[in-house]
C-alpha positions as CSV (number, residue, x, y, z in Angstrom):
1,X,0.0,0.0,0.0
2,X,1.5,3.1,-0.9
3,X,0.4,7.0,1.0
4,X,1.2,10.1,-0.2
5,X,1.4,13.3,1.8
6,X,1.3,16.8,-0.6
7,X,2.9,19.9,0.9
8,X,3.6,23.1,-0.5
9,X,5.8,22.0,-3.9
10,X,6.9,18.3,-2.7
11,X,4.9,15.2,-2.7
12,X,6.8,12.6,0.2
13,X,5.8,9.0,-0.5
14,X,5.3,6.0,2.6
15,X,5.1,2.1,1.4
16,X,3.8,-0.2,3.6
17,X,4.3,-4.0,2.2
18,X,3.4,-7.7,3.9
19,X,5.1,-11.1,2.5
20,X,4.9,-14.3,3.5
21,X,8.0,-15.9,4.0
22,X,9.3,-19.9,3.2
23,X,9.2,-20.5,6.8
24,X,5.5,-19.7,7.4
25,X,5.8,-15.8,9.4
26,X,5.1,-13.1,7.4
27,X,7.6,-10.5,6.9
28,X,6.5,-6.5,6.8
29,X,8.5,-4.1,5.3
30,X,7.7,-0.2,5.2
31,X,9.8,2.8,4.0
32,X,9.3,6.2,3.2
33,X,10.2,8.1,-0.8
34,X,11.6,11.4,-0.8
35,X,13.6,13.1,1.5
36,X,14.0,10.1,3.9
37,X,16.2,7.2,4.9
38,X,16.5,4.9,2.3
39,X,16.7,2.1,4.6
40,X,13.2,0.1,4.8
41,X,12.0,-1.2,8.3
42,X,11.5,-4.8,8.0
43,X,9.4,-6.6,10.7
44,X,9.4,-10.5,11.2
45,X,5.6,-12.1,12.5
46,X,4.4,-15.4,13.2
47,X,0.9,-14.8,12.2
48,X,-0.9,-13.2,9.1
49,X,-3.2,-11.3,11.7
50,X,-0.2,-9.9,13.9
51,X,1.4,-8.5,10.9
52,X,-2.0,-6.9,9.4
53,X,-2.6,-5.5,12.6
54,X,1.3,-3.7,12.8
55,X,0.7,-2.7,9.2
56,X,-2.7,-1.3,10.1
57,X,-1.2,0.3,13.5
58,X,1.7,2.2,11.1
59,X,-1.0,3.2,8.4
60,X,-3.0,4.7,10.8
61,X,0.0,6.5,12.1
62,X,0.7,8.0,9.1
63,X,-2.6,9.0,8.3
64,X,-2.8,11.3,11.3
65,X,0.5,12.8,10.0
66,X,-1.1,13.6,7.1
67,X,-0.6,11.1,4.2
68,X,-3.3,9.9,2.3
69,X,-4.2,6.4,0.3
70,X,-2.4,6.7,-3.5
71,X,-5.3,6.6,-6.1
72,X,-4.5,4.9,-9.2
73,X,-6.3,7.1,-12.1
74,X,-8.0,5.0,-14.8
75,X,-7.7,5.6,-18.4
């Protein structure tokens, strides 16, 4: 899932990504685009629901910073 936060003339981008892994946890990885570290965060969970529920947790976190869902235009 990607957010995007628009202020003044720059546009900062946050990623937020869930995989499962070949040893059954699920592995969660966020980072943020411009202007930021370009190291990702990478988070190891036993469960599917543990890891949904961090992701949710940081999404949500973001959110009240400001950023905002990425909408894909159609053509």
């Amino acid at each position: 899932m990607t957010l995007v936060r628009k202020k003044n003339r720059t546009v900062r981008y946050y990623q937020v990504s869930l995989y499962p892994t070949l040893f059954d946890d699920f592995l969660l990885v966020h980072h943020c685009g411009t202007r930021c570290s370009r190291r990702s965060k990478k988070s190891y969970f036993k469960t599917k629901k543990e890891a949904l529920i961090n992701s949710l947790n940081i999404i949500s976190a973001k959110k009240e910073e400001g950023f905002e869902l990425l909408r894909k235009h159609s053509a």
